[in-house]
N, C-alpha and C positions, 0 to 999 in steps of 0.2 A: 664236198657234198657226198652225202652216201645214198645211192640207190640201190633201195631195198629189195633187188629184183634178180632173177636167173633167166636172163632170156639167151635163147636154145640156140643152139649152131644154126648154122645156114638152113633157108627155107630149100626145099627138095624143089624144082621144079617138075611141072605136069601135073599126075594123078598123086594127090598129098596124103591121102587115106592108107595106111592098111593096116589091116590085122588088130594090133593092139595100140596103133598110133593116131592121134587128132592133131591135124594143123591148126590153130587158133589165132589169126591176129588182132592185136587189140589195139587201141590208141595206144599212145606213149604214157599217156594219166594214168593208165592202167598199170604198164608195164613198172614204171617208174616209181608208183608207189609202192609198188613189193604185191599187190592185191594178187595179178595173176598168178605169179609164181607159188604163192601160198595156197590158191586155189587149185591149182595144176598139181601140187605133192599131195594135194589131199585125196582129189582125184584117183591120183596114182595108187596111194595106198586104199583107196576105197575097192580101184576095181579091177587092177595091173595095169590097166592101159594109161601108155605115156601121153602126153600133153607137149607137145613143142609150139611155145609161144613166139613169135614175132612181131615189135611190135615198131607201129609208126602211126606217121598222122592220119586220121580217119580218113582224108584223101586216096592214102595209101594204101590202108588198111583193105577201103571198097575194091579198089583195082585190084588188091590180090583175091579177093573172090568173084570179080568181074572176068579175071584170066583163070579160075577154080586153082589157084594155088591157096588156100586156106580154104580149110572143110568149113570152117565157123569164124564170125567175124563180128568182133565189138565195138561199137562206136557211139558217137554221140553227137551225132547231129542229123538232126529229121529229115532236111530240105534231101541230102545227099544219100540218105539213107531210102528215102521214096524214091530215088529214080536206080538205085538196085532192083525195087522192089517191081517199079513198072518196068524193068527190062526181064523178068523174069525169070531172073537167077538165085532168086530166095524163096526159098520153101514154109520155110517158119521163121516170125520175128517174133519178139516177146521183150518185153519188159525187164531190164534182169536189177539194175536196182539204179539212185539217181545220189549223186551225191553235190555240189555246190561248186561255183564261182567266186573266190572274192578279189578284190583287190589290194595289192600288197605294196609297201613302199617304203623306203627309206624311215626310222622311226620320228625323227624332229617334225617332216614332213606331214606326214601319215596323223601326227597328232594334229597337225590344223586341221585334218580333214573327219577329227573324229566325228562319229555317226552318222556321218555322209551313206546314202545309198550310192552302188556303182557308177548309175547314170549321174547323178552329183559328183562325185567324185571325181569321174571321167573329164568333165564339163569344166571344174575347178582346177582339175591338171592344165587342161588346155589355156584356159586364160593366164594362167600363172606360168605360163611357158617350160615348165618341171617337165625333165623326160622322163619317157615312157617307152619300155620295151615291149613290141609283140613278136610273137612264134611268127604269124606271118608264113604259116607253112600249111595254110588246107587241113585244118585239123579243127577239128571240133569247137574246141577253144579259141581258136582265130574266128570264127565262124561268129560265135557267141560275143566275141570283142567286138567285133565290127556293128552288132547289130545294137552293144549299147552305145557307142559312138553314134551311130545314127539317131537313137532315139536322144544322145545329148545333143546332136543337130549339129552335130563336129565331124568335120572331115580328116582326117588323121594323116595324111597325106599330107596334108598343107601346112601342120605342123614342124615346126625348127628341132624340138627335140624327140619325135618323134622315130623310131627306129625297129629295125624285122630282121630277127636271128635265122629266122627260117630253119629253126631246126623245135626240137621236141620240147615238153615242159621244165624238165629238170635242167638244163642247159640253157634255158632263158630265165629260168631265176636265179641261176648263177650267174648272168651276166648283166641281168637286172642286178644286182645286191653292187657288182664290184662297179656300177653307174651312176650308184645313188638312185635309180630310176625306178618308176613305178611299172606294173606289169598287173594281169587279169591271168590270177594263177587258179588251177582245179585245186582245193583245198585236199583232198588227200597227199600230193606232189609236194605240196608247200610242208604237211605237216611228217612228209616221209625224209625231208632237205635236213642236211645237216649245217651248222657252223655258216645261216644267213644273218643278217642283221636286217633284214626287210621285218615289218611284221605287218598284221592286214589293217585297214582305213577302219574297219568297223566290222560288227559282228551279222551283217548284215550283208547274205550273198544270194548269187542267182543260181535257182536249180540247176542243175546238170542232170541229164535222165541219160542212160546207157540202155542198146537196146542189142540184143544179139542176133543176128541172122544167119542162118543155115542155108548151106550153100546147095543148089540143085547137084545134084551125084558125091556129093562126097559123106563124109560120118561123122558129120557136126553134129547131128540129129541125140545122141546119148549123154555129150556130154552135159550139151543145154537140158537135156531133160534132168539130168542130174544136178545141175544149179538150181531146175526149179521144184528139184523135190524137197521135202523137209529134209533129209540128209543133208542137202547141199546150203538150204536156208541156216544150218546151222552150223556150215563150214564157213557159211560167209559172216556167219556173226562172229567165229570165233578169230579169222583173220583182221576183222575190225580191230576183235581185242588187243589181239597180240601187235598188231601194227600202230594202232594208233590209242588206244583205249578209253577208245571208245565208237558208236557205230555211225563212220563217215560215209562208208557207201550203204545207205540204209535200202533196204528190199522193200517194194510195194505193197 
C-alpha cells in the first residue's frame, strides 16, 4: 500500500507556534490519503510558513490540543469534538469540508451484498458470520462504525469474526484485504490504498464532515483562515484532483 502523505518529524512539545510554523494535527484519514500534505506545500508556497502535520485518531488528535501541543486540529467526529469545545480550549470551529464512509470487502463477498446500504450491510455481515475488521482506536471512524452497528441492532463484540487493529485507517485496510474481511473504510484512504483487492458493497456511503478547531494561544488561527478563503477553496479542489480525480473531500 502506498501512503500518499509527508507527515512531519516529531511533534515539539509545549508552546507548538512560532514565527513561520503551524502545528496541525489531523485524523489519520487525513494524513493518509495524502490530502494534508498537499495542503500544507501549498500553504507553504502560498505564504512561507511551514506546516508540520501529525497525524492520529481524532482521540488523539483532541488530546494534542487539549495538552495545546497542536495550534490547529482536524477531526471528525462531533460528540468529541463538543466537549473540546465546552472545555474551552477552541476559539474557532468551522466546517472545513465532509467527505464519505463506505464499506469495503473482499470482492465475491461484497457482490452479494450489492446495493446494500451500510446499516444492511453491517447487519448481513453479522448473520453470515463474514469477518469484519475495525480500527477500534478512538477515531472518528470507529466512532461512526459503532453507531451503524447500533442502528443495525448488532453488537460487535459478540461477534466470532469480529476483530480491532487499534491502529489508523490505512493499516486496517491492509489487514482487512490480507482477511478476506470487511471493514468501514473513509473513502479517500480506500481510494489513496494501493494493490487491495477489497472493493466497496455499493456506491452508497455515510457522510463524513471534518471540522477544524483552533486552539486557545496558539496560531492555528491563519491557517484555517486560509482553507477557508477562495485561495485555499481552490487549493482543495486542486488536491482532490491530483489525488484522486475527482472532488472526495468536497467543501460546504
Amino acid at each position: 500500500m502506498r501512503l500518499r502523505a509527508v507527515l512531519a518529524a516529531a511533534l515539539i512539545l509545549g508552546a507548538c507556534s512560532g514565527g513561520d510554523r503551524v502545528v496541525v494535527a489531523a485524523g489519520t484519514t487525513l494524513v493518509d490519503s495524502g490530502m494534508m500534505s498537499q495542503l500544507a506545500a501549498a500553504y507553504n508556497r502560498d505564504t512561507g510558513r511551514r506546516v508540520t502535520v501529525v497525524g492520529e485518531a481524532t482521540q488523539q488528535v483532541l488530546e494534542l490540543g487539549r495538552r495545546g501541543e497542536a495550534d490547529l486540529v482536524i477531526t471528525h467526529d462531533a460528540a468529541q469534538e463538543a466537549d473540546l469545545r465546552r472545555e474551552g480550549i477552541v476559539v474557532r470551529y468551522e466546517l472545513l469540508f465532509t467527505s464519505r464512509f463506505v464499506v469495503v470487502g473482499p470482492p465475491d463477498l461484497a457482490l452479494e451484498l450489492a446495493g446494500s446500504t451500510p446499516v444492511d450491510a453491517l447487519r448481513h455481515i453479522a448473520e453470515r458470520g463474514w469477518p469484519f475488521v475495525s480500527r477500534g482506536d478512538g477515531s472518528g471512524t470507529h466512532a461512526a462504525e459503532l453507531s451503524l452497528w447500533a442502528e443495525a441492532g448488532v453488537d460487535p463484540g459478540s461477534l466470532d469474526g469480529y476483530d480491532s487493529t487499534g491502529q489508523g485507517m490505512g493499516l486496517t485496510l491492509l489487514v482487512a484485504d490480507q482477511r478476506r474481511a470487511f471493514t468501514l473504510a473513509e473513502e479517500a484512504t480506500f481510494l489513496a490504498a494501493d494493490a487491495l483487492s477489497l472493493v466497496p458493497v455499493s456506491d452508497i456511503g455515510v457522510p463524513n464532515p471534518y471540522h477544524a478547531s483552533v486552539v486557545r494561544g496558539g496560531g492555528g488561527e491563519p491557517f484555517l483562515a486560509w482553507l477557508r478563503s477562495e485561495r485555499g477553496r481552490l487549493e482543495i479542489r486542486a488536491a482532490n484532483e491530483a489525488l484522486f480525480g475527482r472532488q472526495v473531500f468536497a467543501r460546504p
